[in-house]
PALOGU-121975 format. One line per field, with one value per residue (C-alpha): chain; x, y, z; residue number from 1. Coordinates in steps of 0.1 Angstrom, whole numbers, plus 5000, padded with zeros to 4 digits. Layout:
ch <- [A|...];
xx <- [X|...];
yy <- [Y|...];
zz <- [Z|...];
i <- [NUM|...];
//
This chain:
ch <- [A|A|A|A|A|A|A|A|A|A|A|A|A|A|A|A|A|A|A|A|A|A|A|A|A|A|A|A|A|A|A|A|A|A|A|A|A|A|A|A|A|A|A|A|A|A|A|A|A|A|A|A|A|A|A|A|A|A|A|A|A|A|A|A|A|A|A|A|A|A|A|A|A|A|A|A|A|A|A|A|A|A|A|A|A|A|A|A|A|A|A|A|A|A|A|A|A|A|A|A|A|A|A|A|A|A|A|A|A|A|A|A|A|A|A|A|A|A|A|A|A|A|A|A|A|A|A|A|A|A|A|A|A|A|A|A|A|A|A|A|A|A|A|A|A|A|A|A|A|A|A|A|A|A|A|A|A|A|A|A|A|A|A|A|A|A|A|A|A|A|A|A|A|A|A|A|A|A|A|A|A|A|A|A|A|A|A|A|A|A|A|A|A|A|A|A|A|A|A|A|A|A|A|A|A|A|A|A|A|A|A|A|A|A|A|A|A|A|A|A|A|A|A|A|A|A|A|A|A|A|A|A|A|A|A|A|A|A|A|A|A|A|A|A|A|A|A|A|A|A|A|A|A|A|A|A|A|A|A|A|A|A|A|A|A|A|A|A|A|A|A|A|A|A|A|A|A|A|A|A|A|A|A|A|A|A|A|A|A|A|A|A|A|A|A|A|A|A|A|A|A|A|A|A|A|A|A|A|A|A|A|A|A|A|A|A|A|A|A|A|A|A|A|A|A|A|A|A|A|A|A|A|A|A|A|A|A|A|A|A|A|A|A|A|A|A|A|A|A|A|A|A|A|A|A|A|A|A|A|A|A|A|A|A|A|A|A|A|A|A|A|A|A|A|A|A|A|A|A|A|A|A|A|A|A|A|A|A|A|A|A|A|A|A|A|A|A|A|A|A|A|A|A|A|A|A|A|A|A|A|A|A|A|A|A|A|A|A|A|A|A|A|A|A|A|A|A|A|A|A|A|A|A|A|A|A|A|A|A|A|A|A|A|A|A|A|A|A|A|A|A|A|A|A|A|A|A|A|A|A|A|A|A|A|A|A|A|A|A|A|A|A|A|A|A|A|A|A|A|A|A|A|A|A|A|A|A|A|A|A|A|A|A|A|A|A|A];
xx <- [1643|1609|1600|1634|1619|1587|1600|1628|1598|1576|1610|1618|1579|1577|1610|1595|1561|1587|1595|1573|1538|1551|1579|1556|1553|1521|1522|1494|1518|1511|1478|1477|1510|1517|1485|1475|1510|1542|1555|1592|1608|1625|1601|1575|1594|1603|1565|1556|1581|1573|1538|1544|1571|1542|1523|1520|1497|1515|1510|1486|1488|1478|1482|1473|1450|1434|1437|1412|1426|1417|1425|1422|1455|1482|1479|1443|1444|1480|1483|1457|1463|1496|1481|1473|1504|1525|1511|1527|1559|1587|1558|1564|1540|1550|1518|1488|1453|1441|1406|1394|1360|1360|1358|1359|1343|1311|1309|1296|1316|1351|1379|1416|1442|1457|1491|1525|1530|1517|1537|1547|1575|1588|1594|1575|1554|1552|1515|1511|1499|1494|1470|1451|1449|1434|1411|1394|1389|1376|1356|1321|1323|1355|1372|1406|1403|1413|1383|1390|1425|1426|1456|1435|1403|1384|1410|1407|1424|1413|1433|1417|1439|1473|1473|1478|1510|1537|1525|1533|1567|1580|1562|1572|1601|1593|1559|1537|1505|1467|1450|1415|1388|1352|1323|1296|1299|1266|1265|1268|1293|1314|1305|1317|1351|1357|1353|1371|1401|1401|1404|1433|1452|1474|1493|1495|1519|1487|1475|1439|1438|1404|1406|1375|1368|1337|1310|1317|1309|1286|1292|1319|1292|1270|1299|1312|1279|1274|1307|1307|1278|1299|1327|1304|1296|1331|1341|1313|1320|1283|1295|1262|1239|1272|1266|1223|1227|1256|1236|1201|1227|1213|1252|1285|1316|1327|1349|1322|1321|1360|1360|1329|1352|1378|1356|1341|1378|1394|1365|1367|1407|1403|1408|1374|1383|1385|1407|1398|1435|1426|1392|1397|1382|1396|1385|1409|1439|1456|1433|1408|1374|1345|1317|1319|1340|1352|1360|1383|1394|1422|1413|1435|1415|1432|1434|1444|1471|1452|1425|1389|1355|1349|1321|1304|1285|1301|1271|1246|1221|1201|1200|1160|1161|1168|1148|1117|1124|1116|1091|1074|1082|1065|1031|1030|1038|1010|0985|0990|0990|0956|0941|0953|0968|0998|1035|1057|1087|1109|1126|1161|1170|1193|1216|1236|1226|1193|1205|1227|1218|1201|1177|1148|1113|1080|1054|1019|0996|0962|0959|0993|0976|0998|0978|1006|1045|1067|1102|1129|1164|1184|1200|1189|1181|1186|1171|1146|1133|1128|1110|1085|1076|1076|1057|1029|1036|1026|0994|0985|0999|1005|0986|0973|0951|0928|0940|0943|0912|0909|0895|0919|0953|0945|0950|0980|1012|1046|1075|1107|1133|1170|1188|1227|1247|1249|1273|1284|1274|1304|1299|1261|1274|1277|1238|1224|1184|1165|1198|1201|1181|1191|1188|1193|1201|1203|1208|1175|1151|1161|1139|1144|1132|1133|1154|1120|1108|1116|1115|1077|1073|1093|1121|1153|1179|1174|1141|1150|1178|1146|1118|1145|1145|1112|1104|1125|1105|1133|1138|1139|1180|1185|1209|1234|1231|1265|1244|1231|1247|1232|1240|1229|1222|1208|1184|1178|1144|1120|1088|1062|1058];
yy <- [6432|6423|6453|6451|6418|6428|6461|6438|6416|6441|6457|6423|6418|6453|6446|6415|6437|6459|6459|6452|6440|6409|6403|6413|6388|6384|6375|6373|6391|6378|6396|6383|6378|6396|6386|6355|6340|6356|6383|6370|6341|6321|6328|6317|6288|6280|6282|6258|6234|6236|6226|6195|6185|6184|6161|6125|6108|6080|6085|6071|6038|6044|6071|6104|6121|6152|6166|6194|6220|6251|6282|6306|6323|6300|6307|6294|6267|6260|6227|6213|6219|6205|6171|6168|6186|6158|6129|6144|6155|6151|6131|6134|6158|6179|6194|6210|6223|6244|6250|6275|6294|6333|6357|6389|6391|6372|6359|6330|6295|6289|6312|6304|6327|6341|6354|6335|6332|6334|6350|6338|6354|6319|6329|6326|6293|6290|6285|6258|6277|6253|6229|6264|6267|6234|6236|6274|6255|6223|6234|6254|6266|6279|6313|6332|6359|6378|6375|6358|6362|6400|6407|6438|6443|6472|6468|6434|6408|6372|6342|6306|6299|6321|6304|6270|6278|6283|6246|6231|6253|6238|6200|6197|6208|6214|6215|6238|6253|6255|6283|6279|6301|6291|6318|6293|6260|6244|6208|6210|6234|6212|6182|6195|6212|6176|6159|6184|6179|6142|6142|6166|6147|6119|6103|6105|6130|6157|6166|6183|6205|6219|6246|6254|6260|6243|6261|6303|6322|6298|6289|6259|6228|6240|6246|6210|6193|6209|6202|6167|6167|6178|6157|6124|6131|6133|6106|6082|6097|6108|6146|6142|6148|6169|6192|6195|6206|6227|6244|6244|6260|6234|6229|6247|6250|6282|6261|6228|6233|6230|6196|6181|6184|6168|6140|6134|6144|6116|6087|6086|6082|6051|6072|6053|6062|6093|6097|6127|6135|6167|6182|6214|6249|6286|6276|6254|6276|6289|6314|6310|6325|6297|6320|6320|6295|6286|6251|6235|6198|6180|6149|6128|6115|6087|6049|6021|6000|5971|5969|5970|5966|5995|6022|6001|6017|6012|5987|6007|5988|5994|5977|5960|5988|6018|6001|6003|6040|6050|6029|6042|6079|6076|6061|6084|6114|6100|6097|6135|6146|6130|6132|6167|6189|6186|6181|6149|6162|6127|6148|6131|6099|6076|6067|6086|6068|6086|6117|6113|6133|6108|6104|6081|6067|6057|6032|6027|5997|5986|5947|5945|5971|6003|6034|6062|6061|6095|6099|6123|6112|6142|6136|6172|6166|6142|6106|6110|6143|6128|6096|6122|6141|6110|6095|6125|6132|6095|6097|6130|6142|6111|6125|6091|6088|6107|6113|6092|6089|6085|6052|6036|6045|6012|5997|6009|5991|6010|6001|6023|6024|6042|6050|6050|6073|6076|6060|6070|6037|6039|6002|5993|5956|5967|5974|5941|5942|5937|5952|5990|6016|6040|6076|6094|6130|6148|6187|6200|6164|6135|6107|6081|6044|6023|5993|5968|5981|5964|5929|5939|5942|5912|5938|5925|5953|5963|5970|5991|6010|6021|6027|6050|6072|6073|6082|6113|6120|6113|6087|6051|6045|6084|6064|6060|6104|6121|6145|6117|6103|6075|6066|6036|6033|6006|6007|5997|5986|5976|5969|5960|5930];
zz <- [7842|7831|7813|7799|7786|7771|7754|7739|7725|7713|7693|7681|7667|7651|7633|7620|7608|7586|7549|7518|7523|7508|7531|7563|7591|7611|7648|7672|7704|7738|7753|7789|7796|7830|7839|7832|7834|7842|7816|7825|7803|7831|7862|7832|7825|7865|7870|7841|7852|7887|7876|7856|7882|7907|7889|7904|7880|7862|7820|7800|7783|7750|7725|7737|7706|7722|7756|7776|7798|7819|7805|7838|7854|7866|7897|7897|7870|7862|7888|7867|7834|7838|7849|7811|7794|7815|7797|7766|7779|7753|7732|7691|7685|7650|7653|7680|7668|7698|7696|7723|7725|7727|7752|7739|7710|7691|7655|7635|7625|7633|7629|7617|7625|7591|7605|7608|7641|7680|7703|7740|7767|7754|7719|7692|7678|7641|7624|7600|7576|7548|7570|7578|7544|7535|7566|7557|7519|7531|7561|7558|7593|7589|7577|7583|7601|7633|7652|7688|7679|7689|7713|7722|7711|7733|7758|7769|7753|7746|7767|7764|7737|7746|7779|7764|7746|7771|7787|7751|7750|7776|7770|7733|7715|7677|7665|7646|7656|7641|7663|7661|7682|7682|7679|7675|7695|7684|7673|7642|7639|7663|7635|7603|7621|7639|7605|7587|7605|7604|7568|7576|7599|7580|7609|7647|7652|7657|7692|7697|7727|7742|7761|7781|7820|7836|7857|7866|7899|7919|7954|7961|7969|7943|7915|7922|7913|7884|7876|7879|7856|7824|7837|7839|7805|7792|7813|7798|7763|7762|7736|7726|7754|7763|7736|7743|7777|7770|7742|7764|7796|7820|7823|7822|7802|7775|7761|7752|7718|7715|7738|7718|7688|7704|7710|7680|7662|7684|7683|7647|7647|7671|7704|7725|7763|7785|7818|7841|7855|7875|7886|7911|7910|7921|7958|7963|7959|7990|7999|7972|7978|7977|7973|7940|7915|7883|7877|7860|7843|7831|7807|7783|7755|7736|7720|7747|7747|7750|7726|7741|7729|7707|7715|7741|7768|7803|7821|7844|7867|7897|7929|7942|7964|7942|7914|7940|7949|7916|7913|7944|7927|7895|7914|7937|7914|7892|7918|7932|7897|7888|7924|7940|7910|7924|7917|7942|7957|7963|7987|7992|7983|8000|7964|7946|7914|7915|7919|7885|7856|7832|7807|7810|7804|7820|7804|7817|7810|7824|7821|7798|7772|7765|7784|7778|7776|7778|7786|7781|7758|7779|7813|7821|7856|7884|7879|7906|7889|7854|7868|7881|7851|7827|7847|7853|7813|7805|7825|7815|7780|7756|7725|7721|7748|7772|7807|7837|7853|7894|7889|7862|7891|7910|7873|7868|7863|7861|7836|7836|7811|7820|7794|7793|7776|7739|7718|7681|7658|7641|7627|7620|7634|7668|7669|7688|7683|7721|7738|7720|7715|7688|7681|7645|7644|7609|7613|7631|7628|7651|7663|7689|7697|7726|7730|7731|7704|7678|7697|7706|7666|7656|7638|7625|7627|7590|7599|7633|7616|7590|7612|7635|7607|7599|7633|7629|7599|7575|7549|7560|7541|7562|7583|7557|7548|7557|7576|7598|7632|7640|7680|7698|7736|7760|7786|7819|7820|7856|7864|7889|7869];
i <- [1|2|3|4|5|6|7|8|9|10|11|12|13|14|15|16|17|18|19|20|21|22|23|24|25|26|27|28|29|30|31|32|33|34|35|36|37|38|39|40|41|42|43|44|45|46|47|48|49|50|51|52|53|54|55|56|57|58|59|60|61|62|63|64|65|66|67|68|69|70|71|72|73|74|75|76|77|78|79|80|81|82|83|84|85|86|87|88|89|90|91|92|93|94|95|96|97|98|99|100|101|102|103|104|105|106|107|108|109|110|111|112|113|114|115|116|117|118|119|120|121|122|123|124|125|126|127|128|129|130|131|132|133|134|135|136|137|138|139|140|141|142|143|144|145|146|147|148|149|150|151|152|153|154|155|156|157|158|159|160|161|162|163|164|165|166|167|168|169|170|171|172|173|174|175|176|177|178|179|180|181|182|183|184|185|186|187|188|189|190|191|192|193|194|195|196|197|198|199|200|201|202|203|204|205|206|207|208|209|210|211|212|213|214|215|216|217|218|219|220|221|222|223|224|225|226|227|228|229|230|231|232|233|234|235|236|237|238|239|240|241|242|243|244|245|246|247|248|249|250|251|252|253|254|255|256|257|258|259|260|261|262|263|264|265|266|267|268|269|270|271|272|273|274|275|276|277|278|279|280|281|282|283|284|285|286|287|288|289|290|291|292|293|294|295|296|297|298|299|300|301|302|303|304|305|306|307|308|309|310|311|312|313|314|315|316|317|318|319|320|321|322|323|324|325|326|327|328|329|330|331|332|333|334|335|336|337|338|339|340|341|342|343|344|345|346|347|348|349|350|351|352|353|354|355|356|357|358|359|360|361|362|363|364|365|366|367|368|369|370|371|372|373|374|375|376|377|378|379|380|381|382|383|384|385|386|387|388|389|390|391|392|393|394|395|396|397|398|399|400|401|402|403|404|405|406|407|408|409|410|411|412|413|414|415|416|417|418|419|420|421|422|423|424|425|426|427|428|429|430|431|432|433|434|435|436|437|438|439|440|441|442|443|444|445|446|447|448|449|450|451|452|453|454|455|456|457|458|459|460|461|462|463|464|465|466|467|468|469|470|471|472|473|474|475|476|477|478|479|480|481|482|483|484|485|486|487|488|489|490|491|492|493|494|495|496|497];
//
């Protein structure tokens, strides 16, 4: 019965494909179906329903704007991408943009599928071709074409996006798709296709789907904590340092681009919170091999119910104890640095907050006089790991001073700054002077400064808006250039006085 199945939907599509040029109609046919997914209709559909009847989370409240999903077989992935195609069950959706990275093949910008259709074992979903249109005009990273669209291309054929579609089959009822496959998933590619599609959308009846897995082929412990790094990230709404770390590979996700669109897509339509409905990887399927493997998420993006402070970070502190640990660190890292040559290993730590990812700074003064001050914006490593080297970096490497000399270390007195995630300033109101830091990022130049700052030079926040932007070595009203984001960020700042 099966191939009866398929043959009948490859005669159907090449009958379509007939006539006059003019009359032909384009459909991407179903690539992985038979192995990603079943190639039957109904066990396809008994599988998908299965799934979403499985789910126990309760739905969302709020509107639902973009969700991320796994894109591996269902047997692997399915039970957790349907954690986030069950908040939109029978939801009003006329339209979905799928944006999914590419697997198969590698080009430049964004492509848009040119034909008429997709194709599924479910039947076949109808491209909104006129909103393709307007998006290849509009957006610079964009272009039609076929690339990561290929149901074959050298024998394999590309699935991030194809596996998406039978979930929203059976979820929605009507609804027309935008099929869009990322070959570059840099920042600023993400940034001009996130805004061009929110000039696009004109009402809420448009869902953003992600597609991307998480972390491939490492061991189960160590897949899980690199995974929980990208979802922290998401979770605190922090696509920026996201995207850096994505792009630098210090973490892991092929589809990052596409959910780093979604997020800036969805924050500047109102959506302002995260929820992580699934996290699970290919070890914990019946059998599943934990020597090596992928990862996968389920998040809702969307606009609460209630209304809540907008674009606020979530509060971070530090208990006496783990404020003293770090302390402790960044002298003794200092003191082997300057004495022996050699690097502090902190060794474990008793919290769990200091072995977060996060981005920080270390100030040193001799008799309340600056003596060197280094940090790093990225949450590239583990808290305890950046303490070290901004605090060796500060004694050793701030261009404005000489080196730490044995005899000043007894001098010494340690401030630490740790910053929170970033946060898109999308109203320049929000920025409190002596509470945020801010950061402005303009294509290639960006330039940070420290929440004290400007209270140490008596700024108002005109004044800290400019100087942030001279610090990046751009104009000092660069703040307001459609090119820049401007994003704000607090710190929690300790010392030993």
């Amino acid at each position: 019965m099966k191939y009866i199945i398929i043959l009948c939907v490859i005669f159907s599509v090449t009958c379509c494909s007939a006539g006059d040029d003019k009359d032909k109609i384009q459909i991407r046919k179903a690539g992985v179906a038979g192995a990603f997914y079943p190639a039957d209709a109904e066990e396809l559909k008994s599988m998908v329903n299965g799934f979403l009847k499985n789910v126990k989370q309760p739905k969302i409240d709020g509107q639902i704007m973009a969700i991320i999903a796994p894109h591996a077989g269902y047997i692997y992935s399915g039970h957790v991408a349907a954690e986030a195609y069950a908040q939109i069950v029978n939801k009003d959706f006329e339209r979905v943009i799928v944006i999914s990275p590419s697997h198969t093949t590698g080009f430049n910008g964004v492509s848009v599928y040119q034909g008429d259709a997709y194709s599924t074992p479910l039947g076949n979903i109808e491209v909104d071709k006129e909103f393709c249109k307007q998006l290849v005009e509009k957006c610079r990273a964009c272009k039609f074409s076929n690339e990561g669209h290929q149901a074959n291309w050298q024998g394999r054929a590309e699935h991030a996006l194809e596996v998406q579609l039978p979930f929203m089959q059976v979820a929605l009822s009507q609804f027309k798709l935008v099929p869009l496959v990322m070959g570059s998933q840099d920042y600023q590619t993400c940034r001009e296709l996130a805004y061009t599609l929110i000039s696009l959308i004109a009402n809420a009846k448009t869902l953003v789907v992600a597609s991307s897995d998480l972390s491939h082929f490492h061991p189960y412990e160590e897949a899980v904590l690199k995974d929980n790094k990208v979802t922290n990230a998401i979770e605190e709404w922090d696509y920026f340092n996201l995207s850096r770390n994505l792009a630098g590979r210090t973490w892991e996700a092929c589809g990052g681009g596409p959910i780093v669109t979604a997020m800036i897509a969805s924050e500047n339509m109102g959506a302002v919170e995260t929820h992580l409905l699934k996290y699970a990887n290919s070890g914990d399927v019946p059998a599943g091999d934990k020597s090596g493997v992928v990862g996968y998420a389920a998040f809702a993006i969307y606009k609460p119910a209630q209304t809540s402070i907008n674009n606020q970070q979530k509060s971070f502190s530090l208990t006496k104890e783990e404020q003293a640990e770090l302390l402790k660190i960044a002298r003794q890292s200092v003191e082997l640095a300057v004495n022996n040559n050699d690097r502090y290993d902190p060794g474990q730590v008793k919290s769990a907050k200091l072995e977060q990812d996060r981005g920080a700074f270390v100030t040193l003064k001799i008799n309340g006089q600056l003596r060197g001050c280094i940090g790093y914006t990225a949450a590239t490593q583990p808290l305890k790991l950046t303490i070290c080297d901004a605090a060796v970096s500060a004694a050793l490497k701030d261009p404005r001073f000489n080196p730490v000399k044995e005899e000043e270390l007894e001098h010494l007195e340690y401030e630490i700054s740790v910053l929170s995630p970033f946060r898109k300033v999308l109203d320049i109101n929000q920025i409190e002077v002596g509470r945020h830091g801010l950061l402005i990022q303009n294509n290639s130049r960006s330039g940070l400064l420290l929440p004290q700052v400007p209270v140490e030079q008596g700024w108002d926040r005109a004044a800290f808006l400019a100087h942030t932007c001279l610090k990046a070595g751009l104009p000092a009203d660069a703040w307001q250039d459609e090119d820049s984001d401007l994003f704000m960020y607090t710190a929690f700042v300790f010392g030993e006085h």
